[in-house]
Structure formats: C-alpha cells, structure tokens
C-alpha positions in Angstrom: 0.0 0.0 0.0 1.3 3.5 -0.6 1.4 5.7 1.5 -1.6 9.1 1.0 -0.2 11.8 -0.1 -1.6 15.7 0.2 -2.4 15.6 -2.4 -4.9 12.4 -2.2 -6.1 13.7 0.8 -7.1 16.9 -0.9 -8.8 15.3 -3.8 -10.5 13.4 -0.9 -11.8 16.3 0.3 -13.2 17.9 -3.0 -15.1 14.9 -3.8 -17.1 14.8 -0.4 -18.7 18.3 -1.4 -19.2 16.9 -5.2 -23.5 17.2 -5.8 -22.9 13.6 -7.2 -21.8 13.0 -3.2 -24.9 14.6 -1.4 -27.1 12.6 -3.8 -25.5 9.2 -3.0 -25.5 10.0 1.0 -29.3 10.9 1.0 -29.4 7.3 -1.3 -27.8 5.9 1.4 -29.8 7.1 4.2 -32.8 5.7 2.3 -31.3 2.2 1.9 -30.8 2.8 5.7 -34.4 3.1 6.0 -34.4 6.7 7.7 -37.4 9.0 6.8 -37.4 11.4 3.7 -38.5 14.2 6.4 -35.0 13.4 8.4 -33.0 12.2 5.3 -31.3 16.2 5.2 -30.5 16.7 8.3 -29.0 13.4 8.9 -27.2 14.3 5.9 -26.1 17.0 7.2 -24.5 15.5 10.5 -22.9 12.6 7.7 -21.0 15.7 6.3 -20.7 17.4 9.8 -19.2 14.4 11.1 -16.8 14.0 7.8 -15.3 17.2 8.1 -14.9 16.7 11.7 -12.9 13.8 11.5 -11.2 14.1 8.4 -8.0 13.7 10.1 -8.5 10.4 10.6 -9.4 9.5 6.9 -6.1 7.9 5.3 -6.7 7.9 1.1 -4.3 4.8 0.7 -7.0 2.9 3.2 -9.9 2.8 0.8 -12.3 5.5 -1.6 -13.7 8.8 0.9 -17.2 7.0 -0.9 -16.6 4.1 1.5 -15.5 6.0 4.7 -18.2 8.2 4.3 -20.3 5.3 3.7 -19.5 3.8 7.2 -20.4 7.4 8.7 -23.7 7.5 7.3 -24.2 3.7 8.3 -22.8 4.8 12.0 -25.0 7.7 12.5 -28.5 6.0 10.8 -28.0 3.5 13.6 -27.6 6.0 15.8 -30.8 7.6 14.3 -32.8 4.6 14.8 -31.6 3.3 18.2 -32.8 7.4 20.0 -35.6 6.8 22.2 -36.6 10.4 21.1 -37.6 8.8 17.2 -39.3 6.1 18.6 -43.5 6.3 18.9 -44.7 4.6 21.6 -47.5 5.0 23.0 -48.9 3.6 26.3 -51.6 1.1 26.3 -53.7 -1.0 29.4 -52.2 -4.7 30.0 -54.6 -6.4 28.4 -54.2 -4.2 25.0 -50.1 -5.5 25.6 -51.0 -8.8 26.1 -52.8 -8.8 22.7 -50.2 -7.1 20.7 -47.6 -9.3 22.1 -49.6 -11.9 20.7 -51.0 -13.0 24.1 -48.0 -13.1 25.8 -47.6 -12.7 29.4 -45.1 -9.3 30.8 -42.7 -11.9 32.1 -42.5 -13.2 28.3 -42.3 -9.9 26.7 -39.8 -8.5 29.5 -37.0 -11.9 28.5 -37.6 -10.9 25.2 -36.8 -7.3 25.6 -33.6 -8.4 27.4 -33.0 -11.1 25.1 -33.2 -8.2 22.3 -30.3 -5.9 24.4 -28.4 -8.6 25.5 -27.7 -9.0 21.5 -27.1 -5.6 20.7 -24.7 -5.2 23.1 -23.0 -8.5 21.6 -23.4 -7.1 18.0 -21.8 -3.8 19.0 -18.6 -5.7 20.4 -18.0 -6.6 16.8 -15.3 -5.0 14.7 -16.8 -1.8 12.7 -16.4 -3.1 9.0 -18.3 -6.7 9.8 -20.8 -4.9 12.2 -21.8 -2.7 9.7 -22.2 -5.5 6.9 -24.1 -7.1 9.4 -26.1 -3.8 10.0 -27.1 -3.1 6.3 -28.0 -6.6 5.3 -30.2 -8.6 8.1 -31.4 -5.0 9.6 -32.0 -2.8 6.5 -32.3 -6.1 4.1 -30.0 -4.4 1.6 -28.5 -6.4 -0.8 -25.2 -8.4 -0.6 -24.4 -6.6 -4.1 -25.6 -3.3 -3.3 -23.2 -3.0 0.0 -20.4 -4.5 -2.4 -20.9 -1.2 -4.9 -21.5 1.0 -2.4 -18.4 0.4 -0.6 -16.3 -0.4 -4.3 -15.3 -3.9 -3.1 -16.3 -7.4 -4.1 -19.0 -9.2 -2.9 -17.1 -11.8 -1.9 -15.2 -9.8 1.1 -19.2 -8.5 1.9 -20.1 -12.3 2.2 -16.9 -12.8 4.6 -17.6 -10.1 6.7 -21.1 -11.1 7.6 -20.2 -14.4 8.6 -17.1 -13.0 10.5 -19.8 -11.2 11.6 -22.3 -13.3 12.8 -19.3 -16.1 13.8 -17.6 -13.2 16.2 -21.7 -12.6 18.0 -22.2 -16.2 18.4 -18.6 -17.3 20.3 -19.5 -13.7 22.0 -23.0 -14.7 22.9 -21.8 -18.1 24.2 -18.5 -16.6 26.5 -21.5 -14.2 27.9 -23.5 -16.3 28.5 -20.7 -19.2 30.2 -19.2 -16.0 32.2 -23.2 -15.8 33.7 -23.4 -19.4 34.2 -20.3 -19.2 36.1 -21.1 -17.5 39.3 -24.3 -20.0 39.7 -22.0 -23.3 39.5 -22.4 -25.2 42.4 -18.7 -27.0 43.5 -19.3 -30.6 42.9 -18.1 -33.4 45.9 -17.9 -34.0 49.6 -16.1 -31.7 51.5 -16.6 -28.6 54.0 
C-alpha cells in the first residue's frame, strides 16, 4: 500500500462536497431506512461528522465514498436506536397482552432483554463486519448493493457477515458461560 499523499487527501476532500456526493448520502440514508423528512439533516451531521474527522481518513486505506459510507451507516444506527424517534405509545395490560400476541409481561420482558443482551453483543463486533451485518439482516440491503456502495467485491461482503455473525455467536456463548459461572455449584464431599 502506498502511503496518502496531500495531495490524495485533498482530492478526498473535494469529492465529499461533489452534488454527485450529497445525492449518493441521501441514497444511502434511504437504503438505511431513515425517513425522507429526516434524510437532510442526517445528511447533514454525515457531512458534519466527515469534516470533523477528516484527520482520521487515510486515502491509501480505501475510496472517501466508503468512509463516508460507514459514517452514514454509524450515525442511521444512531438515528434509529434514540428513544426520542421512537412512537410509543402507552396502552392498558390487556391491549399489551394482545399485541404481544398474548403473551404474558414476564414473556415480553426476556424478550426485551434477550433483544439488548444481542445488541450489546453485536456492538462488540469490529466496525467493518458490524456494519455489513447492520445493512443486510437490519436494513435487508443487498449483498451486491453493499459491495458497490463500498467499491469492493462481494465476496469480502459475504466474509464479513459471517465473521460477523461467527464473532456474535462465540461472543453470545462466553456471555452467557461467564453468567453461568457465578451459579456453579462446586461438585463433591467436603466442608
């Protein structure tokens, strides 16, 4: 790999302002499944946040089209995870019990914790197969799509999902032993 010049950098730079560039975010965004009313302004903080941390963007690492990919991919699952956008609304018990297809607050409150025990396993995973992981089972965007979108092959998208899901299952399962642990009762005779 060669090393970025200033002159990469600076081309970088130019082409995050490009029209062609504010198009392909707000494309993005929309994959991502984020509103058209919030699609500008979350465009917005993508190019907010790009300038911000352009420092950190090295040319000779991969296309400013695929860094600022993984910004807009960072901050729509910020978007979607804020209680704030969420529209919930409060309902008696028995209206719960019948949208949680008849299941009891005990059952809904495991799955709940079974839903941020996950997360919290997903988010341990390295950025590039995290985000793979993001786009395709939580937005349901294509395999090929991600691949063009971030100019590499489809075969390294494949690869990084299943690193992906691979890295949240031996997670998942150390979690869960290191839970499991504290609960073990010593085996045998002695006091």
């Amino acid at each position: 790999m060669k090393p970025a010049t200033n002159r990469d950098r600076a081309h970088a730079f130019h082409a995050l302002f490009q029209a062609e560039t504010i198009r392909r975010v707000h494309r993005w965004l929309g994959k991502l499944r984020v509103p058209e009313r919030d699609r500008s302004d979350l465009s917005q903080d993508v190019f907010l946040a790009a300038v911000m941390s352009f420092g950190n963007y090295d040319p000779s690492r991969g296309s400013v089209a695929r860094w600022l990919n993984g910004l807009a991919v960072n901050l729509a699952s910020h978007y979607h995870a804020k209680a704030s956008r969420r529209n919930e609304a409060i309902t008696d018990p028995a209206e719960l019990c019948k949208a949680g297809g008849g299941a009891t607050a005990i059952e809904l409150l495991l799955a709940a914790e079974r839903r941020r025990l996950l997360r919290s396993v997903v988010l341990e995973l390295p950025f590039e197969p995290r985000s793979v992981l993001f786009q395709h089972d939580l937005y349901e965007i294509s395999m090929r799509d991600i691949a063009a979108t971030r100019g590499i092959p489809v075969s390294t998208v494949y690869k990084w999902r299943a690193r992906a899901l691979h890295g949240a299952q031996e997670a998942l399962a150390r979690r869960l032993a290191a839970e499991e642990e504290p609960h073990a009762r010593p085996r045998g005779g002695g006091s």
